[in-house]
C-alpha positions in Angstrom: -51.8 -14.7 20.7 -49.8 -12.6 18.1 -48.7 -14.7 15.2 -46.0 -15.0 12.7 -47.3 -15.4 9.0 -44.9 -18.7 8.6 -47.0 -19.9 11.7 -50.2 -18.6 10.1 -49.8 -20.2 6.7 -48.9 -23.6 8.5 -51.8 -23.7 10.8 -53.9 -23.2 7.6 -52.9 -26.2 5.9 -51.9 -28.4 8.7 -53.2 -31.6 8.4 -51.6 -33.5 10.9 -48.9 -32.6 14.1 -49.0 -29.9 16.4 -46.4 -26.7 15.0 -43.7 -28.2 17.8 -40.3 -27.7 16.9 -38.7 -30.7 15.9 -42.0 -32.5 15.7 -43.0 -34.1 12.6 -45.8 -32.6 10.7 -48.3 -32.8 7.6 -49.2 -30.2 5.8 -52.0 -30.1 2.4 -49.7 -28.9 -0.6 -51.6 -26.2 -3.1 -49.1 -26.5 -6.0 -46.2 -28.8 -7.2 -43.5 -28.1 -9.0 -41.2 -30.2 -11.3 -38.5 -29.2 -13.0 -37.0 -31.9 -16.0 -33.7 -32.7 -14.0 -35.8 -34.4 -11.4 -39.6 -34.5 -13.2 -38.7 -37.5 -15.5 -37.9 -39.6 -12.5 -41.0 -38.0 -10.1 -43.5 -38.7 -13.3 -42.4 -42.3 -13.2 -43.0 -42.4 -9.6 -46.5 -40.3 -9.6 -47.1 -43.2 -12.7 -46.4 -46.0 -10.4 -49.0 -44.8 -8.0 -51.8 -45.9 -10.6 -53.9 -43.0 -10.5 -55.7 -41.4 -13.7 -55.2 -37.8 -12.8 -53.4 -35.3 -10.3 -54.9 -34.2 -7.3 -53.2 -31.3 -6.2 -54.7 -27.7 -6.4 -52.5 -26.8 -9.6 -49.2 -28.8 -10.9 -46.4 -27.4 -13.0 -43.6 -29.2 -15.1 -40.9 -27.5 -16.3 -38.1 -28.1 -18.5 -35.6 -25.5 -17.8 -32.4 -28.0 -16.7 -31.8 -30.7 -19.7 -31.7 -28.0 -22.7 -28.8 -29.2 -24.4 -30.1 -32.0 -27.2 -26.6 -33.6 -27.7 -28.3 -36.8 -28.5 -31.8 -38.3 -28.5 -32.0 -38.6 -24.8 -33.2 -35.1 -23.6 -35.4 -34.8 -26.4 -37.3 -37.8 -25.5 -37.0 -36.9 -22.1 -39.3 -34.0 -22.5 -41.9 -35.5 -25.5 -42.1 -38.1 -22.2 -42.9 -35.0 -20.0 -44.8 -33.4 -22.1 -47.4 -36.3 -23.0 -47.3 -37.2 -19.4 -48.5 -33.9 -18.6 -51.1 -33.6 -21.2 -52.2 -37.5 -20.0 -52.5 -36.5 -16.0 -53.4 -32.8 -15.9 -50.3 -30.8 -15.2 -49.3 -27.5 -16.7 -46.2 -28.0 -19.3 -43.4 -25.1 -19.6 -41.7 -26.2 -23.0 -38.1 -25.7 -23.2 -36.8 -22.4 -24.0 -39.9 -20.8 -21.7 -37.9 -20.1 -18.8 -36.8 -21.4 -15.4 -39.3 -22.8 -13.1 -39.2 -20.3 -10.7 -39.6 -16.8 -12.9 -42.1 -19.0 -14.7 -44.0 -19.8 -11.8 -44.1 -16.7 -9.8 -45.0 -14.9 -13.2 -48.0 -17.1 -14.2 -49.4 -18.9 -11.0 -48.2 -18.0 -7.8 -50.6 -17.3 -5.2 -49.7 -15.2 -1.8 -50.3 -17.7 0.9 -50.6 -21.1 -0.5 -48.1 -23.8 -0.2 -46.0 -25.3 -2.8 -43.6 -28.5 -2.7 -40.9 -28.6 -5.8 -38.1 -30.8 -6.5 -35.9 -28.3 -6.8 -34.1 -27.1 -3.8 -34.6 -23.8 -5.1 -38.2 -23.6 -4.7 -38.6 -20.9 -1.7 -37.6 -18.6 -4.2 -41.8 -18.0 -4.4 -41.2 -16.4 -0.8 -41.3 -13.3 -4.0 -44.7 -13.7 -4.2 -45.4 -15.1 -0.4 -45.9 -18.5 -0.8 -44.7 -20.9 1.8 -42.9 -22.9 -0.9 -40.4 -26.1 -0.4 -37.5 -28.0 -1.9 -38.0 -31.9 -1.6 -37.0 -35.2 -3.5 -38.8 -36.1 -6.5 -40.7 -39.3 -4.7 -42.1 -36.6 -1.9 -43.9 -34.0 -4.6 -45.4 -37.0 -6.6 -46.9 -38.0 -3.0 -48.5 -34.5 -3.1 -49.3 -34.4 -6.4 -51.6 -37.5 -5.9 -53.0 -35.2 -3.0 -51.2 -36.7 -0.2 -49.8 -34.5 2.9 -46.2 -33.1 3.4 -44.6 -34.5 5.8 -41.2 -32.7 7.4 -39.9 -32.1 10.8 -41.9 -28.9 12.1 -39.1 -25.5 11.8 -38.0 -23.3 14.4 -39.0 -19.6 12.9 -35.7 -16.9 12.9 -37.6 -13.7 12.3 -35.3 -11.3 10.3 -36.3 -7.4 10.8 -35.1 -5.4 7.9 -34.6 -2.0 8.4 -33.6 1.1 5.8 -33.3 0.9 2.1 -29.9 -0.5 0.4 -28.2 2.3 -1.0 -26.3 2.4 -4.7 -24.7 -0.3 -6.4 -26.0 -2.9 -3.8 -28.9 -4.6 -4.6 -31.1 -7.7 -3.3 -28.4 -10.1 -4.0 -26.3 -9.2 -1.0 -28.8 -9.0 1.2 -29.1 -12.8 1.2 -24.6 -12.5 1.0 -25.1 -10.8 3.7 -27.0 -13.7 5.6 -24.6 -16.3 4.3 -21.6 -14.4 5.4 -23.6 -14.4 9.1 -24.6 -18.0 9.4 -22.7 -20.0 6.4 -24.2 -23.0 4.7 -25.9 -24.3 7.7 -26.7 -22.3 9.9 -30.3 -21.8 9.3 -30.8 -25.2 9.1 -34.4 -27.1 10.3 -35.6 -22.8 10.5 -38.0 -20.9 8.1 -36.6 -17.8 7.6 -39.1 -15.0 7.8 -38.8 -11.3 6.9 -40.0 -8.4 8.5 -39.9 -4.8 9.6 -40.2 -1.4 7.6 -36.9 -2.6 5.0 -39.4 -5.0 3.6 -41.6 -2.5 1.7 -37.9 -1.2 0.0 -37.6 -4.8 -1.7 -39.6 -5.7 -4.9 -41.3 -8.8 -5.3 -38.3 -10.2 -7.8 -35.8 -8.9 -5.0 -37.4 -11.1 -2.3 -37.5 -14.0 -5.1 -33.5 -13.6 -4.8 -33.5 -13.6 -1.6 -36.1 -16.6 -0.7 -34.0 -18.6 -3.6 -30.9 -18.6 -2.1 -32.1 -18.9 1.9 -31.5 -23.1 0.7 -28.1 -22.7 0.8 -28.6 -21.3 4.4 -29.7 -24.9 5.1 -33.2 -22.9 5.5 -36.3 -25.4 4.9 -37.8 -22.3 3.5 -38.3 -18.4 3.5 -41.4 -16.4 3.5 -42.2 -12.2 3.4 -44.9 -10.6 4.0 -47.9 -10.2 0.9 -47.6 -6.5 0.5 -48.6 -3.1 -1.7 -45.2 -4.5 -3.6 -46.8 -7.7 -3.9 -50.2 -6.4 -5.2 -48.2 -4.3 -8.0 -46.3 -7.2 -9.2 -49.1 -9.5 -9.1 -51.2 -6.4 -11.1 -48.4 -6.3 -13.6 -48.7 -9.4 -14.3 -52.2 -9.6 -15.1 -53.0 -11.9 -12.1 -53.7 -8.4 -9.5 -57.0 -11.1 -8.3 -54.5 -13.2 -6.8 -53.4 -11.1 -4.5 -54.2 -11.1 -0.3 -52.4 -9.0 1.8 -50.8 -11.1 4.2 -47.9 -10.3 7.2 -47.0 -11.6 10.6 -49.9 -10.2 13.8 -48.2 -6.9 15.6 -45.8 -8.4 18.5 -45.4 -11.8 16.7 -42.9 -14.2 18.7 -40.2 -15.8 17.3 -37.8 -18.8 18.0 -35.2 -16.7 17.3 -34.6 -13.1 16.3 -31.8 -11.6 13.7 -31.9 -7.5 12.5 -30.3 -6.4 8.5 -30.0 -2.7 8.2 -30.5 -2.3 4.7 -28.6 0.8 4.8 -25.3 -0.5 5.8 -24.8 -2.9 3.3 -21.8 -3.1 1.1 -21.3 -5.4 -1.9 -20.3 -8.4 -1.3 -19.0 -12.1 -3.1 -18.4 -15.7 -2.1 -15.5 -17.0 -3.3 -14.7 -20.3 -4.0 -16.0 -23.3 -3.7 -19.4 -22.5 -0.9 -21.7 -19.9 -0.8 -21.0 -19.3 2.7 -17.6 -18.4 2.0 -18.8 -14.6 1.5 -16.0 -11.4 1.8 -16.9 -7.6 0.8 -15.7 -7.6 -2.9 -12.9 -5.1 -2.2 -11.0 -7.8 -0.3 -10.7 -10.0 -3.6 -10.8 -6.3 -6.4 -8.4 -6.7 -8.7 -8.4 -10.5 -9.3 -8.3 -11.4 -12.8 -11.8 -12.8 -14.7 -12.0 -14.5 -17.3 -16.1 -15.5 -17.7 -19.1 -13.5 -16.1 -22.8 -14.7 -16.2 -25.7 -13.0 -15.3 -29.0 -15.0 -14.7 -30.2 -18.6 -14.1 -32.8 -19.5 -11.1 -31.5 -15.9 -9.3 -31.2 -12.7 -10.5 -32.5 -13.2 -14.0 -35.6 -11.2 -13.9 -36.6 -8.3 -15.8 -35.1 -5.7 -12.7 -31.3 -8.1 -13.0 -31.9 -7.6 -16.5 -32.0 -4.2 -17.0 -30.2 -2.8 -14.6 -26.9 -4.8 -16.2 -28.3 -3.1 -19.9 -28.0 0.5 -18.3 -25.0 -0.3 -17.2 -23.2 -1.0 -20.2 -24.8 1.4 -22.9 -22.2 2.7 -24.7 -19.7 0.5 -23.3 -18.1 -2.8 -24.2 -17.0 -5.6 -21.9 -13.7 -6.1 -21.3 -11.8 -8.2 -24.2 -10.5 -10.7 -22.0 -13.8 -11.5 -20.2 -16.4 -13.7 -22.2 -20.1 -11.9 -20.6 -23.1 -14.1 -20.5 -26.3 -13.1 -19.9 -29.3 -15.8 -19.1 -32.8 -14.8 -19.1 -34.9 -16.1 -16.6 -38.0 -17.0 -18.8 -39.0 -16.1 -22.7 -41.1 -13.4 -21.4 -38.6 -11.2 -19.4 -36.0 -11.4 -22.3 -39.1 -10.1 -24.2 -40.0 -6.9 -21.7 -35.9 -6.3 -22.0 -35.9 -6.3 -25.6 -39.3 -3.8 -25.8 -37.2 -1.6 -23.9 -33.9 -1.7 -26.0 -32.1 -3.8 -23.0 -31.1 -6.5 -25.6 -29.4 -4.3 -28.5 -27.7 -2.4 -25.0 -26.2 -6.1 -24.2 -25.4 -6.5 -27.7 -23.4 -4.0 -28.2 -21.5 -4.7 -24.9 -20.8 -8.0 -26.5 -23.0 -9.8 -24.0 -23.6 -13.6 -25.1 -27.5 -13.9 -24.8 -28.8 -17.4 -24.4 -31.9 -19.6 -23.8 -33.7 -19.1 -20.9 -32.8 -22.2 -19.2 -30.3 -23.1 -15.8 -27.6 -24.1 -18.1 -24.3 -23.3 -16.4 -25.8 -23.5 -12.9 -26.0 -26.9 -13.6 -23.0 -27.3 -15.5 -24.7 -27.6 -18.7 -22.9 -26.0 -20.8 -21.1 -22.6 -19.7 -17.9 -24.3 -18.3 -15.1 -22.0 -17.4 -11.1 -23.3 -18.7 -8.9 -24.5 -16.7 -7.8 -22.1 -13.8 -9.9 -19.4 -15.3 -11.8 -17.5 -12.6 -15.9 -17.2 -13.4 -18.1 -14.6 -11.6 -21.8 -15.8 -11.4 -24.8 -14.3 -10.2 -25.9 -18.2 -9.3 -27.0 -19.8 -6.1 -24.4 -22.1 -6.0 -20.1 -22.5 -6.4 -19.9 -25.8 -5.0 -16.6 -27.5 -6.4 -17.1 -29.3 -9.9 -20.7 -27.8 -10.2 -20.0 -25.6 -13.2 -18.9 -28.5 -15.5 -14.7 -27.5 -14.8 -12.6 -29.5 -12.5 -10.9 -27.6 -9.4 -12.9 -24.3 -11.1 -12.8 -20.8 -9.8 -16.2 -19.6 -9.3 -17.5 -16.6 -7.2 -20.9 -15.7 -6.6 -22.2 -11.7 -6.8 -25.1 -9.2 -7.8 -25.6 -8.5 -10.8 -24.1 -5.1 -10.1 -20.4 -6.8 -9.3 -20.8 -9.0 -12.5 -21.3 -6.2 -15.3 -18.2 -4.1 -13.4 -16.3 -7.2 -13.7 -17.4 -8.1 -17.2 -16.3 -4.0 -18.5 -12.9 -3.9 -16.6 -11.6 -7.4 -16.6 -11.1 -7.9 -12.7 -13.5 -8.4 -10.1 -14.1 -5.1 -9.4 -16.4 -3.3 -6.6 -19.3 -1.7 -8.5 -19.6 1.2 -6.4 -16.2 2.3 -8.5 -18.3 3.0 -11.8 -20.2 5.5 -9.7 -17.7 7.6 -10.7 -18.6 7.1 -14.1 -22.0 7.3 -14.2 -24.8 7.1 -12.0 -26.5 4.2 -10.9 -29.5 3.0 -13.1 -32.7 2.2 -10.7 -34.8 -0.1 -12.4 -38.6 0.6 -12.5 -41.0 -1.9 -13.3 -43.6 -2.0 -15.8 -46.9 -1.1 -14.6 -48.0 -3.6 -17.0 -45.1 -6.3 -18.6 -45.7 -7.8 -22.1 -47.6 -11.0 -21.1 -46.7 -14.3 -22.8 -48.4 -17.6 -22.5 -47.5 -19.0 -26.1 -45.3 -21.8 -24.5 -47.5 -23.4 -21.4 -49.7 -26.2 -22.3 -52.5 -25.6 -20.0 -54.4 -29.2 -18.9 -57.6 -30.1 -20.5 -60.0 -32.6 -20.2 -58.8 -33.9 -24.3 -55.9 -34.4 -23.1 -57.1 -37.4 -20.9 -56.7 -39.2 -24.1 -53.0 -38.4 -24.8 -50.4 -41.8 -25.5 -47.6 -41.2 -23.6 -44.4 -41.3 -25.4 -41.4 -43.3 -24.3 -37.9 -42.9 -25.8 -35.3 -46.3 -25.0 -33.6 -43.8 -22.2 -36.6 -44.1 -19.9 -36.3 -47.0 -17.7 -39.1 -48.2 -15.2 -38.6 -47.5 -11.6 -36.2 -49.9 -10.0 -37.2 -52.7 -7.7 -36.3 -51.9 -3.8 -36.0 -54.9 -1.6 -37.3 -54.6 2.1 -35.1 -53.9 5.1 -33.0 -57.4 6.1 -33.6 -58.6 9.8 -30.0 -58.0 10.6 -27.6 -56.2 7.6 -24.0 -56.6 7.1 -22.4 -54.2 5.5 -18.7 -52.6 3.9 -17.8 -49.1 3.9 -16.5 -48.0 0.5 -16.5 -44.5 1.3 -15.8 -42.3 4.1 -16.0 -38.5 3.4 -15.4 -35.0 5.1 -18.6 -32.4 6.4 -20.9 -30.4 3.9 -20.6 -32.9 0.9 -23.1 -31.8 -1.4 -25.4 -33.8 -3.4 -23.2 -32.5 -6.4 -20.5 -35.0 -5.2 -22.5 -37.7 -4.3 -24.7 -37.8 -7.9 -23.5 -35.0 -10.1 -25.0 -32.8 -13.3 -23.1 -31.4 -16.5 -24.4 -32.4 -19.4 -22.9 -36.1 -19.4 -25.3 -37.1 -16.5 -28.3 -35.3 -16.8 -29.8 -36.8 -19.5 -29.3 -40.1 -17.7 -32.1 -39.4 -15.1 -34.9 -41.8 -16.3 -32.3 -44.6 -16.6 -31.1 -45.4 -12.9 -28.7 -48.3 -14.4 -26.5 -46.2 -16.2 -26.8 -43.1 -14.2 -25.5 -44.7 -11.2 -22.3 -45.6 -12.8 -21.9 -41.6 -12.0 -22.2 -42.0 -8.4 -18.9 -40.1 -6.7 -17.1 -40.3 -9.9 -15.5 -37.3 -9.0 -13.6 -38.5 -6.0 -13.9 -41.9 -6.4 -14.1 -43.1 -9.6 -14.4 -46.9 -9.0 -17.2 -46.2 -6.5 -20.1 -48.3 -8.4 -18.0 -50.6 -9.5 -16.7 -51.3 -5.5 -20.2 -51.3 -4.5 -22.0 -54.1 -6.9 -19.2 -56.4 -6.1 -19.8 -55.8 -2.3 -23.4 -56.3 -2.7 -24.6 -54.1 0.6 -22.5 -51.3 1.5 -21.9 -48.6 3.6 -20.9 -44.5 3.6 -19.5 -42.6 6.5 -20.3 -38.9 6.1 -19.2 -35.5 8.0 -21.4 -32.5 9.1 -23.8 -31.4 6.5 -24.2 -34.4 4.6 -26.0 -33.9 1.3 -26.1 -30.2 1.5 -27.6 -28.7 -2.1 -29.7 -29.8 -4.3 -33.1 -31.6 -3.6 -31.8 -34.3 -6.8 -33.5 -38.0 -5.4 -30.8 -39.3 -7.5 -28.2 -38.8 -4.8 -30.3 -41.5 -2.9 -31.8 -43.6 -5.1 -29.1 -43.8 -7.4 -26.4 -45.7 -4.2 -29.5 -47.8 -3.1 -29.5 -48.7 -6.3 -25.8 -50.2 -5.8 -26.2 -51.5 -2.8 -25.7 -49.0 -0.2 -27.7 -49.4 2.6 -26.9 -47.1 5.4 -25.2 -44.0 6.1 -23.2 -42.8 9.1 -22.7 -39.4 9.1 -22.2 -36.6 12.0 -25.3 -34.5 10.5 -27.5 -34.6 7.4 -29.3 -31.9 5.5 -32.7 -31.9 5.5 -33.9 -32.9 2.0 -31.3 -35.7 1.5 -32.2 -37.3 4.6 -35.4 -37.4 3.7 -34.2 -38.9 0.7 -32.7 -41.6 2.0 -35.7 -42.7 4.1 -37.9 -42.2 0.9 -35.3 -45.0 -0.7 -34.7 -47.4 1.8 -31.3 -46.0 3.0 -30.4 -45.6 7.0 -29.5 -42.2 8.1 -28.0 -43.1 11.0 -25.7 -40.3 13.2 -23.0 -40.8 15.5 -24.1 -40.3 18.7 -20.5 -39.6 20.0 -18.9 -37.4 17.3 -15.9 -39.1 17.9 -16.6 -42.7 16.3 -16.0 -40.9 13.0 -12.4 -41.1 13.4 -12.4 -45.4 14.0 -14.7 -45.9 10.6 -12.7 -46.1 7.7 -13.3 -47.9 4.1 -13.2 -51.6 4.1 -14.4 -52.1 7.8 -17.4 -54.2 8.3 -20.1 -53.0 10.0 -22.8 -55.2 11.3 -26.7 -53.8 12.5 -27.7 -56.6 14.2 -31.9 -57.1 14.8 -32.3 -53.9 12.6 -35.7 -54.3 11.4 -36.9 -55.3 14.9 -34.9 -52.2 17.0 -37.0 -49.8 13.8 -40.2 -52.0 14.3 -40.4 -51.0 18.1 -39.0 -47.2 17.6 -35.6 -47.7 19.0 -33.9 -44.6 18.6 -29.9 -45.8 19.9 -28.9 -48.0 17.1 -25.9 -50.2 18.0 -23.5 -51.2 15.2 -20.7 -53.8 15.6 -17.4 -52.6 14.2 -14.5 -54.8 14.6 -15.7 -56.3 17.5 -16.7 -53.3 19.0 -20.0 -51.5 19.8 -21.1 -47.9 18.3 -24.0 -46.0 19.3 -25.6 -44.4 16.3 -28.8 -42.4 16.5 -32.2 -42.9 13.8 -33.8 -39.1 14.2 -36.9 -40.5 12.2 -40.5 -40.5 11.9 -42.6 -43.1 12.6 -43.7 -43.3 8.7 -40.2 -42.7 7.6 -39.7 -46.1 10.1 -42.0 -47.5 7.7 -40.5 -46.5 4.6 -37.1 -48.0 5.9 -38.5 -51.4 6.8 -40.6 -51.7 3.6 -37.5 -50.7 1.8 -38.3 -47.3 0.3 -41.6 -45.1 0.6 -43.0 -46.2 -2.7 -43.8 -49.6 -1.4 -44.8 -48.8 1.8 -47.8 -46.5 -0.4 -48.2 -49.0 -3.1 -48.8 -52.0 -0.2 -51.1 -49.0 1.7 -52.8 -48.0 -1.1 -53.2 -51.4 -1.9 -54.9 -51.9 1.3 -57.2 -49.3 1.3 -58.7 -50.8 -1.8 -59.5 -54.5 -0.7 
């Protein structure tokens, strides 16, 4: 039977489950990934397992997220990483190196192996073919002590791209183009997977844009086929023994079927505040900008790059629009610069900065008030860049730089008739630089690890009560995003390793008093929309509220990482099973789950509640494990008491 390479890199490395849709499954990870936003937390975890070192195939920290060192706390965040690495065999990226994901795909990623990260951003590898995953913290610590993945098998959508994209539209709305088509959840519990004869028109840091931003599709991941394009980039960057040639069997079936003319694209831009929220960029021309960055996790590679340097020789942005440029790792900023890209930005009065996330994440890079910011990030969701009720738009490269010269957002296809458009070729052989990974050695067995007063042990979870009682303090609208629920900027990141005084963050945005409403309740509940906990893979957004009490939430529909979140913490994701309840839950109602651990204990999946002296029917769409996460009151316990076990 023919096969689809999503389905052939699966069955490679399934350990457990049968590729049902819908049906749990585990799967043997090849590489983790941690980024320091989520890595301080996940190295505690992997720590509390009790295990000398790793025992995945290769593990990578990076520190890409916390750069700003406003105080002591980053800075001890990452000696804590760094000696952590060195102690347990995991590669270390120091700050300033570059983002996790250029990083990665330029030093160690492999066509056809799997990776788990905790960054949601992770199946931005699909540039060099990996089957690649965003997850919380706890779940790649699991795999970096060499236990299975376990996730809810996908549906595959097979995408058949056809034609090449012509001038002045590049890879970046190509994946636009897929947002515009099925918004911020639409893809959701599907692995997207590109085919046809448009493929062999992308280049390996194209389909790196692409698979990056197929998250906020809701995707669980994106793969493309392992091609000639793949075997050049790999060659370039003096890993061509990686590389396999890999694709989907002639005649493949898939669960469901979409076609992209390259051809026929135009540029497009979503405007504030969701990536789904996509127009062609002549519907909004004209609209004043004030900021324009090019860069972070997408479109920061050495092609992004250059192709915004060309574009500007001789010219200079426009003098009321500040133009930023982020590097995706040390090591593109340095092919840029051997090719006079850098003194081209210079000129232009581009701001060149770190390699690093930075505004993505809000640190640093904030817009002013009511100023409008085009991005070439992943994400706009509202708050995100650091600026209350901020204006941000998300574009190519291509619509950022004709922005940044003529001081509206402008459609780039207009400087065509200025000059013509600069296609990017890419080295045959980059300038290769290692100088900042720490590569694991057997010495480094013997490292102390270092802890600064920020880092906090790993909070206690209590088990599951027989029957809970709970208070809503919070009822919220569809797609809230893990940016509302735990938030970034550079107040709260550096409170990741202390869960005490980062939870005090919890909703602060739209309800300020949140933590302090929950502790005084003691056990508490949230009511949630469709989409809860779109975004980021952060664990924080559900350890943090377990942390202050909350111990279920009722919601319409979760996304996929944070519900697996909230099972790996303890926290019921329960869903209405009549859409309809939403509307008689409001804060300050108690609800009661009466016989809970024994309705979880015998797989009940119709969970009544008691509200007001009424009867709700919620639904718990879990696995059995996840069951025993719940009732053991977060997934660490339930290992530590199996691990336990397994040792007597």
């Amino acid at each position: 039977m023919a096969k689809n390479l999503a389905h052939k890199i699966l069955e490679a490395h399934l350990v457990e489950g049968k590729l049902v849709p819908g049906e749990e499954i585990g799967i043997r990870i090849d590489h983790t990934l941690l980024q320091d936003a989520t890595g301080t937390m996940a190295m505690l975890e992997f720590e509390a397992l009790g295990l000398d070192r790793i025992k995945a195939e290769l593990s990578a920290q990076y520190v890409d997220h916390n750069l700003l060192q406003t105080d002591n706390k980053n800075a001890d965040d990452h000696i804590y990483l760094q000696t952590a690495c060195a102690r347990y065999g995991i590669h270390f990226s120091r700050p300033g190196n570059g983002i996790s994901h250029q990083v990665h795909m330029e030093r160690f990623g492999v066509p056809g192996k799997t990776m788990l990260g905790a960054d949601s951003h992770t199946p931005g590898a699909a540039g060099v073919s990996m089957l690649a995953m965003g997850a919380g913290g706890l779940d790649v610590a699991l795999a970096m002590a060499g236990r299975p993945y376990y996730f809810p098998c996908p549906k595959i959508l097979g995408v058949k791209l056809t034609g090449e994209l012509p001038d002045w539209v590049s890879a970046k709305d190509v994946i636009l183009e897929m947002l515009r088509r099925y918004d911020v959840k639409g893809c959701v519990g599907k692995i997207i997977e590109y085919y046809g004869p448009g493929v062999i028109n992308l280049s390996a840091t194209d389909r790196e844009t692409i698979g990056n931003m197929g998250t906020e599709l809701g995707a669980t991941t994106t793969i493309f086929p392992s091609d000639e394009n793949t075997r050049v980039y790999l060659e370039s960057e003096g890993r061509g023994d990686s590389w396999i040639e890999l694709s989907a069997d002639e005649g493949a079936a898939y669960d469901e079927h979409a076609e992209i003319d390259l051809s026929s694209l135009e540029p497009l831009i979503a405007c504030p505040s969701s990536p789904g929220n996509v127009v062609s960029v002549r519907e909004v021309a004209g609209t004043k900008v004030q900021q324009t960055i090019v860069g972070s996790s997408v479109n920061s590679s050495f092609r992004d790059l250059m192709v915004v340097a060309e574009i500007v020789k001789g010219r200079i942005s426009h003098p009321d629009t500040s133009f930023h440029i982020n590097p995706g790792s040390r090591q593109v900023l340095e092919n840029v610069a051997a090719r006079g890209g850098v003194m081209n930005l210079l000129a232009a009065g581009a701001r060149i900065h770190q390699s690093g996330c930075l505004g993505c994440i809000g640190m640093g890079q904030a817009p002013g008030t009511g100023q409008v910011s085009l991005r070439t990030f992943p994400r706009n969701f509202p708050g995100r860049s650091g600026t209350k009720d901020d204006k941000v738009y998300l574009c190519s490269p291509e619509t950022a730089v004709a922005a940044a010269l003529k001081g509206v957002i402008t459609d780039p296809r207009d400087l065509g008739k200025e000059m013509d458009y600069p296609r990017i070729k890419h080295p045959a052989q980059y300038i290769i630089d290692k100088s900042s990974i720490i590569f694991p050695s057997e010495e480094g067995y013997k490292t102390e690890i270092v802890r600064g007063p920020n880092i906090k042990p790993f909070p206690l979870l209590d088990p599951l009560p027989d029957t809970l009682t709970a208070e809503v303090v919070l009822k919220v609208e569809d797609n809230i995003s893990t940016d509302t629920i735990m938030p970034a900027g550079n107040m709260v990141l550096p409170l990741r390793s202390n869960i005490e005084a980062i939870s005090e963050f919890v909703y602060y945005q739209i309800s300020p008093d949140f933590h302090k409403e929950s502790k005084e309740k003691g056990k508490v509940a949230i009511i949630g929309g469709e989409n809860y906990g779109q975004g980021s893979s952060r664990e924080h957004a559900a350890l943090a509220p377990r942390y202050l009490g909350v111990r279920a939430k009722i919601a319409k529909s979760f996304a996929r990482i944070h519900k697996a979140n909230l099972c790996n913490f303890g926290i019921l994701p329960l869903i209405f099973k009549d859409p309809g309840d939403y509307q008689h839950l409001s804060k300050g109602i108690k609800v009661v789950f009466k016989d809970i651990r024994n309705l979880i204990e015998r797989g009940d999946t119709e969970i009544p509640v008691e509200v007001n002296g009424r009867s709700i029917i919620t639904l718990l769409e879990v696995s059995q494990r996840q069951r025993q996460s719940l009732l053991a009151g977060g997934t660490l316990n339930f290992v530590k008491h199996e691990l336990k076990g397994n040792s007597a």
